[in-house]
KEDRENFI-598975 format. One record per residue (C-alpha): residue in one letter; x, y, z. Coordinates in steps of 0.5 Angstrom, whole numbers, padded with zeros to 4 digits, always signed. Example, Ala and Ser with C-alpha at 12.3 -4.5 7.8 and 13.67 -1.06 7.14 Angstrom:
2
A+0025-0009+0016;S+0027-0002+0014;
This chain:
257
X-0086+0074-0161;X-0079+0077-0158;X-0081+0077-0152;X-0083+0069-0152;X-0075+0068-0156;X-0073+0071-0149;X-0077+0068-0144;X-0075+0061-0147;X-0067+0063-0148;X-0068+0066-0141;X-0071+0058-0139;X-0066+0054-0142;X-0060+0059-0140;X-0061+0057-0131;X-0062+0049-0134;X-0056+0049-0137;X-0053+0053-0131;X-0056+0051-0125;X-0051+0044-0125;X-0046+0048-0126;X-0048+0053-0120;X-0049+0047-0115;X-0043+0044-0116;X-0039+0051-0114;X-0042+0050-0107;X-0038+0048-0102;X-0040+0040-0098;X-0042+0039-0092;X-0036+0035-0088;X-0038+0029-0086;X-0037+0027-0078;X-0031+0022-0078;X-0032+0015-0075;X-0030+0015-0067;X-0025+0009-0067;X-0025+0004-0062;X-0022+0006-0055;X-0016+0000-0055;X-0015-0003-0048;X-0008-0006-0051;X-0002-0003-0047;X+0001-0002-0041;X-0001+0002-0035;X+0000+0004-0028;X-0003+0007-0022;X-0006+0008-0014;X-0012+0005-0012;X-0015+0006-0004;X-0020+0003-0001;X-0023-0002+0005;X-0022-0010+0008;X-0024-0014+0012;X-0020-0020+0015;X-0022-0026+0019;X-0017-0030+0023;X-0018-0036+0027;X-0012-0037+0032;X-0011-0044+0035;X-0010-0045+0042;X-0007-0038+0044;X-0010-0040+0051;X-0005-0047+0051;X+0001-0043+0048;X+0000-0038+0055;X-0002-0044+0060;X+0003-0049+0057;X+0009-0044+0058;X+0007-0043+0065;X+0006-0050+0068;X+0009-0054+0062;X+0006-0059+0058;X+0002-0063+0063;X-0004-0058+0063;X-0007-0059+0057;X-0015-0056+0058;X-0018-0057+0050;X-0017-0053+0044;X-0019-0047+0044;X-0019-0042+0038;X-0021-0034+0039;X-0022-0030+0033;X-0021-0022+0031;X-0023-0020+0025;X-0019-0014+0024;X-0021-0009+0019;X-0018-0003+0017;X-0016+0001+0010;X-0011-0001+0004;X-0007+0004+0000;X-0003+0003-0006;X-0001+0002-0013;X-0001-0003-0018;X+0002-0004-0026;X-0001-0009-0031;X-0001-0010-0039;X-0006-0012-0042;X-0008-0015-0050;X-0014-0014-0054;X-0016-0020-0058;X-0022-0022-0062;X-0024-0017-0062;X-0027-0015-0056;X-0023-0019-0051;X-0017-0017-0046;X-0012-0021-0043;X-0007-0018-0039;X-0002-0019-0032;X-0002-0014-0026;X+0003-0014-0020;X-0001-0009-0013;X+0002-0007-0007;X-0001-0005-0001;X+0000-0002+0006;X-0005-0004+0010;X-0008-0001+0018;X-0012-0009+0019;X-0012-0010+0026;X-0017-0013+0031;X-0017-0016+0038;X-0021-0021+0042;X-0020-0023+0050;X-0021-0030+0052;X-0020-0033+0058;X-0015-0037+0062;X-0019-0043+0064;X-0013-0045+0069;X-0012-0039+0071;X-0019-0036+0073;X-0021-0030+0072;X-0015-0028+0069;X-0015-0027+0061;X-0011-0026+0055;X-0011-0021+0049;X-0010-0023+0043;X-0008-0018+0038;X-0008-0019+0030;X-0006-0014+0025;X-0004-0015+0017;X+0001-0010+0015;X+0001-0011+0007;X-0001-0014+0002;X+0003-0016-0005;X-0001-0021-0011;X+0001-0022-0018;X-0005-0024-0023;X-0007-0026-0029;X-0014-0021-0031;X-0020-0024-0037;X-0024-0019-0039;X-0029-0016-0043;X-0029-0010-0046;X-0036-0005-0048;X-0031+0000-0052;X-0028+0004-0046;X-0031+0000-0040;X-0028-0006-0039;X-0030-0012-0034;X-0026-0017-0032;X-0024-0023-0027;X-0017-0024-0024;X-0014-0029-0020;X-0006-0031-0018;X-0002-0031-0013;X-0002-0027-0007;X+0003-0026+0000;X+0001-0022+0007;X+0004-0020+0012;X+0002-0021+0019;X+0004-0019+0026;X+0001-0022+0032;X+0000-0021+0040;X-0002-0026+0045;X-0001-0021+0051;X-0005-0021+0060;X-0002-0025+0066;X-0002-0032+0069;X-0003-0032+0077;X+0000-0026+0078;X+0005-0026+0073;X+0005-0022+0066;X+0006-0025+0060;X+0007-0022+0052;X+0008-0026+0047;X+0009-0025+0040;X+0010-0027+0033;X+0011-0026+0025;X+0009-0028+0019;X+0010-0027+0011;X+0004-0032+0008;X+0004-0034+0001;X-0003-0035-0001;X-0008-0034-0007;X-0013-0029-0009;X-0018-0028-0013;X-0024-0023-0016;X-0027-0018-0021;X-0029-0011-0022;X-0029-0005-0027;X-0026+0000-0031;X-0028+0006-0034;X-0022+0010-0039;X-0025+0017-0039;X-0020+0019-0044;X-0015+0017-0048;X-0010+0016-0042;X-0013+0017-0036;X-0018+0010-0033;X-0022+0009-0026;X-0023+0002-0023;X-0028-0001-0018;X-0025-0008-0016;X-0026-0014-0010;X-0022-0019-0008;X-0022-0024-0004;X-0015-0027+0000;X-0014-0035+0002;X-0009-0035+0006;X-0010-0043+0009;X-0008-0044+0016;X-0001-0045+0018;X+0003-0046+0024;X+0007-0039+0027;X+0012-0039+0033;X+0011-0034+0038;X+0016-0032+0043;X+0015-0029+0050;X+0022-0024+0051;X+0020-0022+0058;X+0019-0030+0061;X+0024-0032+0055;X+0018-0037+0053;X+0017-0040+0047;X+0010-0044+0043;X+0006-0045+0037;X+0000-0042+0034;X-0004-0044+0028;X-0007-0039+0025;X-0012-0040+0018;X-0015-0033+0016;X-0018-0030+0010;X-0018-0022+0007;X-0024-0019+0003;X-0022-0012+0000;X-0026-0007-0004;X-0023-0002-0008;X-0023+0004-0012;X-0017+0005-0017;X-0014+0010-0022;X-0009+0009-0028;X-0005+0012-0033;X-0005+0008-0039;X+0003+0008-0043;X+0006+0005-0049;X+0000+0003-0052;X-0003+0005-0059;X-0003+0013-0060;X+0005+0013-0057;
């Protein structure tokens, strides 16, 4: 009978004790909740990458004919096109806003040294067999741009499109009849640029961007002058840009500062 007395007393003793014991052990600590990477801020970095240029330049031939043997010697329009390639490199600065909540509006200013060059010969009809060279080369490209994107937490993908200028140097170069010849000339063209791409914050303040843009440059009437024959013409010039770059940006002035 004494043994049963205990057993129950025992019994009765954990029940009573085991809420008590349970609420003595440490909980496990619940993992926080990751907050949204915010694209709201400002930025700034260096990008690097390749283009391609098209360039339609008319009429070198009539700029070299006209200049030799006088306005008489029309022979029909003639356009030659390089298409000079090469690398840009540089930098940009932007701010962007996140809204709605995932949509990202923002301004960018880039800049751009460029090593574009390409070159084309074409023939003197007048002057057979003899040739001109005709020599293009893009030196930098600048654009300030109004960017809408569209953010997946930290990968945003975006369009963009502003205003944008180059600038371009020219070289008609060869000899007429015997006598050699150089003409050149310079320019800084306003035009409009467009285009998209994606970026990947890879931490708080650091983000990568691959992007393409497309250069509309119209056409426009150059003048060209021979400095050795102190000869002077006109050119018109239409060309288009297409460049794909990869960039790198460190984020400032946004939340966490």
């Amino acid at each position: 009978m004494k043994k049963l007395l205990f057993a129950t007393a025992a019994a009765l003793a954990l029940t009573i004790a085991e809420p008590a014991l349970a609420a003595d052990l440490p909980l496990k600590a619940e993992t926080p909740f990751e907050a949204r990477f915010s694209w709201t801020g400002c930025y700034l970095g260096g990008h690097l990458g390749g283009s391609f240029a098209h360039k339609d330049i008319t009429d070198p031939v009539q700029l070299v004919q006209d200049s030799f043997l006088g306005a008489g010697s029309t022979v029909g329009i003639t356009t030659a096109s390089p298409t000079p390639t090469g690398v840009v490199i540089g930098g940009q600065i932007g701010c962007d806003y996140q809204f709605n909540p995932s949509w990202v509006v923002g301004i960018e200013g880039a800049a751009s040294g460029s090593t574009m060059k390409g070159s084309t010969t074409v023939g003197l009809p007048l002057g057979n067999p003899d040739t001109a060279l005709v020599k293009a080369k893009t030196d930098f490209l600048t654009s300030v741009t109004a960017r809408l994107g569209y953010a997946f937490d930290n990968v945003l993908l975006y369009g963009k499109g502003g205003v944008a200028l180059a600038g371009d140097r020219y070289d008609v170069t060869g000899s007429f009849g015997g006598t050699p010849f150089g003409f050149e000339g310079l320019e800084n063209r306003i035009g409009w640029t467009a285009g998209g791409g994606a970026e990947w914050a890879f931490s708080p303040h650091w983000s990568a961007s691959i992007e393409y843009d497309y250069y509309g440059f119209g056409h426009r009437v150059i003048a060209m002058s021979d400095p050795t024959n102190v000869f002077l013409g006109n050119v018109d010039v239409r060309q288009n840009i297409q460049v794909v770059k990869v960039g790198l940006n460190f984020h400032v002035w946004g939340p966490g500062w």
